[in-house]
Every structure is written in C-alpha cells, then in structure tokens.
C-alpha positions in Angstrom: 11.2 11.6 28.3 14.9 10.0 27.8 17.2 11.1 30.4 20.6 12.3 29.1 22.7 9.1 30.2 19.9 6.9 28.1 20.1 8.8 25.5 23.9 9.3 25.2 23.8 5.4 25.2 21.5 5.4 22.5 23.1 7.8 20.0 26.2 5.6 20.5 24.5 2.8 19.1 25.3 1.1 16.2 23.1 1.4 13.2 21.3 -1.0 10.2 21.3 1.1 7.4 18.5 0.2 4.4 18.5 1.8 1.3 15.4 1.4 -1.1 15.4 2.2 -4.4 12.2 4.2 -5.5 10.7 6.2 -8.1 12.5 5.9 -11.2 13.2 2.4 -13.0 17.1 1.6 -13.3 17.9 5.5 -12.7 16.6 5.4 -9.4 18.9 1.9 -8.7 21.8 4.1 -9.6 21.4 6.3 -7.1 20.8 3.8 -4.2 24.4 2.5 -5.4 25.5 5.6 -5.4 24.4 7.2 -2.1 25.6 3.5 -0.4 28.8 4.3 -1.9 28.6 8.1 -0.2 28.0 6.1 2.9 30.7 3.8 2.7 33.1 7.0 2.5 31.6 8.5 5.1 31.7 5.5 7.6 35.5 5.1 6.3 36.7 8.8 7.5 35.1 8.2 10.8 36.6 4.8 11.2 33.5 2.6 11.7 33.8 -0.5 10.5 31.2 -2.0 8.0 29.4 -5.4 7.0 26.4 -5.9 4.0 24.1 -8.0 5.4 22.3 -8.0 2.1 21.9 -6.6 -1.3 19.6 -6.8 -4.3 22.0 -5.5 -7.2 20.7 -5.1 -11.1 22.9 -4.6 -14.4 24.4 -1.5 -14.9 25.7 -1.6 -11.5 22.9 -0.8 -9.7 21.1 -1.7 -6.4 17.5 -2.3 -5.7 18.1 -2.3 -2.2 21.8 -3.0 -0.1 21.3 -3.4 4.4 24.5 -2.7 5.8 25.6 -2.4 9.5 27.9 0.4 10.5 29.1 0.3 14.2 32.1 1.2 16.9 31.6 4.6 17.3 29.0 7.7 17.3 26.8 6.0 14.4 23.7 6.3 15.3 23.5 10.1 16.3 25.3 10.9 13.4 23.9 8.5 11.2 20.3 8.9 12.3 19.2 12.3 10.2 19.7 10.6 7.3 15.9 8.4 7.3 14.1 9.6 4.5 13.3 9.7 0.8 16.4 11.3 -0.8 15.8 12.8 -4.7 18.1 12.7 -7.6 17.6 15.2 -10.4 20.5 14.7 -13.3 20.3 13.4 -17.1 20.7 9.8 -16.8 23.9 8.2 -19.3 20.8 6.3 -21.2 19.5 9.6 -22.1 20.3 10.8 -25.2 18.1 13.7 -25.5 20.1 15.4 -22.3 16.2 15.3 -20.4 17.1 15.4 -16.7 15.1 12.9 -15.2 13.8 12.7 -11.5 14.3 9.7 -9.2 14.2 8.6 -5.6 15.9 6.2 -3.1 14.5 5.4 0.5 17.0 5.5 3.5 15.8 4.2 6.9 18.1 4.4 10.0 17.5 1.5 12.2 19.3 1.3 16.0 21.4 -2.0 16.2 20.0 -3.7 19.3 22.3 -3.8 22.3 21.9 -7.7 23.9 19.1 -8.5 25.6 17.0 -5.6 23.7 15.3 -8.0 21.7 14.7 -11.0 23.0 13.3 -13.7 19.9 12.1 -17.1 20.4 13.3 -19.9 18.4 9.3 -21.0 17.9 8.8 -17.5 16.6 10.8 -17.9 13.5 10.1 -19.3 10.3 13.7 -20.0 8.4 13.9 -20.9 5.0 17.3 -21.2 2.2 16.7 -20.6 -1.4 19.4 -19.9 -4.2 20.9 -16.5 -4.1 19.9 -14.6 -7.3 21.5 -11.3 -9.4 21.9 -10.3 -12.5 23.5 -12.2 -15.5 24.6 -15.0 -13.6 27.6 -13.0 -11.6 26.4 -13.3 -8.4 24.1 -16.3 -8.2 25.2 -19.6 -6.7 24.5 -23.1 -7.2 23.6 -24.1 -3.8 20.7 -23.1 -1.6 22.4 -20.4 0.4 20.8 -17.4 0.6 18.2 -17.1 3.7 14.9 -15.7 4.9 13.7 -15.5 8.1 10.3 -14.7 9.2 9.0 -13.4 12.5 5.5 -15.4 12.8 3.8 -13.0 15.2 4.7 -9.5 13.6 4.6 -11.1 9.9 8.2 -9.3 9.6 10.5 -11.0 7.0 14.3 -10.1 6.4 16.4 -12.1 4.3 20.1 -12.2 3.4 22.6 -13.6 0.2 25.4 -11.6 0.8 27.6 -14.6 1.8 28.6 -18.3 0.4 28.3 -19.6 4.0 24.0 -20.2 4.9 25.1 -19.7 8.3 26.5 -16.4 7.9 23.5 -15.3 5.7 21.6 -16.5 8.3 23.1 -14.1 11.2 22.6 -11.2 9.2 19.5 -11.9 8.7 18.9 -12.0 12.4 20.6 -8.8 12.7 18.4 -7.1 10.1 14.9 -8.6 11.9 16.4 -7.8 15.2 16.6 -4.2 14.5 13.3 -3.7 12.5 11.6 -5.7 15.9 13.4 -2.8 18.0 12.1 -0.1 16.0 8.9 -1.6 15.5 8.4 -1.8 19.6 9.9 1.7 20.0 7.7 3.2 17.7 4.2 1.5 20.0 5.5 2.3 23.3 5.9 5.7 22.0 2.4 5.7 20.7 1.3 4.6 23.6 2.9 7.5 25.5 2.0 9.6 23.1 4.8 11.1 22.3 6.5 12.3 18.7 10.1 11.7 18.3 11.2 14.5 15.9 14.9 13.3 16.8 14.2 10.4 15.1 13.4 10.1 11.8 12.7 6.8 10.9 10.1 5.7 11.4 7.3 8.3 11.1 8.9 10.6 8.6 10.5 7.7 5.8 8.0 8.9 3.4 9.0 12.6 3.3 11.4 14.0 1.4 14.2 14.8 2.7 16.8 16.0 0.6 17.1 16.7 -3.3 20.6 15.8 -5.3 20.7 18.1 -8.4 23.5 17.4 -10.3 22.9 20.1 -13.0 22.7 23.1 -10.8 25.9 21.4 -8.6 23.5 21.9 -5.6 22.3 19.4 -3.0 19.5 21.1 -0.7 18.1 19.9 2.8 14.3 20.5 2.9 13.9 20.3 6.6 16.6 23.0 7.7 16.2 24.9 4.3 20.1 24.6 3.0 21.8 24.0 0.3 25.5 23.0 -0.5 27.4 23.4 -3.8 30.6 20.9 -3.7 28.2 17.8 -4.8 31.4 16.1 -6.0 32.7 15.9 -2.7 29.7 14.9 -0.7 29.3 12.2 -2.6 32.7 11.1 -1.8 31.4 10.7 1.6 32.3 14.3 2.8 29.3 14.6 5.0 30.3 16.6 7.8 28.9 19.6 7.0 25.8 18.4 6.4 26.2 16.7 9.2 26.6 18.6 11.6 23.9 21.3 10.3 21.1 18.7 10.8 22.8 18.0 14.4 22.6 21.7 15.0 19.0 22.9 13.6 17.3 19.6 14.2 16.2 18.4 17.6 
C-alpha cells in the first residue's frame, strides 16, 4: 500500500494525456477534437500550462489522436478519473436524415515521470525522422521532421510531428515513451503484488465505458457513480468541476 506522503506526491504529478479516436469513422474524430478542446478549457481555469507532443488531425477538423502534457499543479489527481472510453450520441452535421449516430473516443491518463523514474538507455532506442503528414497538404512539411522512437526491449513506439524543429519532435516523443514505460512497470509491480488499483484507471479499465455525451437529451451521464448532468454546453467549455469533484468524492 502507498503511504499518504507517496501518494500526495503522486497525485501532484503531471500528466500525458492521449486521446484515441474510436468507433465511428470521421464522427468519432470530431469528438476526440472536441473533448481535447474541453480539456484545454479545463486545464486553462486551473492554470496548468499545456504542450501537444503530437497529433494526428483529418479534414473537417478532426483528430485521430492528439498527446498533450498538462503540468504545474494538481493534474494528475484531478485529471486521472478521466481514463476510459468516453461515448458521443448526437446527429452528426453530414447527416441529413437527423439519425443520431453513436461514436467513441479513448482517453488514457498517463503519470508524467518525475527524473530518475525512468531511467532509458541510449542502446535501447531505435530513432527514426520521416516527413510529417495531415490532411490536404496544411500541415505537412517538406523536410524529414517528424520522429519515432522505439523502445527495443518492450517493442513500445511513440512518435511526434507536432513541431518544425526534429529536435523538439524528438523530446516529446521521449516524454510520451517515458510515461507509457512508467505505466507499463507500475501496472507489473502491481501484478506482482497483486493488487488492483481502482484509483487508477488507466490502465486496467481503458476499455470500459465510462461516460456517455448525449447531445439530444442535453444530458452527459457517468456510468461508474451513476450521474448525470444537464448543462452539456458548459462542460464542454471545460467546466469540469462538478464532475470533477463527484468522481473524487464516490470514487476511491
């Protein structure tokens, strides 16, 4: 078990945020660009600061995935609730027949490593540059700067084309693998112990479905604590304190 000091250390971590898009085509890209922009918000009314490390976006203004970091303050114990498959319900503005269609995004909450968390070998790393790529042109580049790095003994590979600079794409990159290698040996020394970590949900839960956006009925619901909220325009404007701090009270 975490002692309180260890853990009050942890939840003041900062935190890699990954949104996937899922189930759902173009609609489902919509709503990962839509629930990063309800992050964004968020993170600005509590005053964190905020850096993309990398994105993946398609026309229409959607995103297949976007990694961003969010750190100086209380990120990670706020922030950490969030891990999960998140559903969308609402008539898409390609649909002409007024269907509402269903669609999903995947959200995993990764704890930024502190130094000396993670410690990586240059031999363990296989780095390679390729052109950055995006839709209709706008955001790719004529030089070889996007990056991938792989982590040779896990198989793990990030990659980052956020920035012009190789170098830069290649530090968030690092901070991307360095967090997925911190989860990745959190989650076998707790198997080893063990031990289930219902405070966390990243990991072991990122396939269950967490919370359902109906835009129709006005209503966004929490499966886990069984509640539902009606000011969906304001949530996701980045309002999130209630929600917030509903989880932080039902949920261990």
């Amino acid at each position: 078990m975490k002692d309180f000091s260890q853990k009050k250390q942890e939840d003041e971590q900062a935190a890699i945020v990954e949104i996937r898009a899922g189930t759902g085509g173009k609609e489902a890209a919509l709503f990962v660009s839509d629930l990063f922009r309800m992050y964004q918000k968020y993170a600005q009314s509590q005053e964190w600061k905020q850096r993309i490390l990398d994105w993946h976006p398609i026309e229409l203004g959607g995103l297949k995935q976007v990694i961003f970091e969010l750190k100086d303050g209380n990120v990670f114990s706020k922030m950490k609730y969030e891990g999960g498959v998140h559903r969308v319900q609402r008539i898409p503005k390609t649909e002409k027949s007024g269907r509402i269609h269903t669609s999903t995004a995947t959200v995993a909450i990764l704890a930024k490593p502190k130094k000396a968390e993670i410690k990586i070998r240059p031999d363990d790393l296989r780095i390679e540059s390729f052109r950055a790529s995006g839709p209709g042109g706008q955001y790719v580049q004529k030089r070889d700067t996007a990056v991938r790095i792989t982590h040779i003994h896990t198989g793990i590979s990030v990659s980052s084309q956020t920035e012009r600079s190789q170098l830069q794409n290649k530090e968030n990159a690092m901070a991307i693998l360095e967090a997925k290698l911190l989860e990745k040996k959190q989650r076998e020394e707790e198997l080893k112990l063990g031990q289930t970590r219902k405070s966390q949900i990243g990991w072991a839960k990122r396939a269950e479905k967490i919370r359902t956006y109906n835009f129709p009925q006005n209503r966004i619901t929490d499966h886990r604590i069984k509640k539902s909220w009606h000011d969906m325009q304001s949530i996701m404007e980045g309002k999130l304190d209630g929600i917030i701090k509903a989880l932080e009270k039902n949920l261990p």
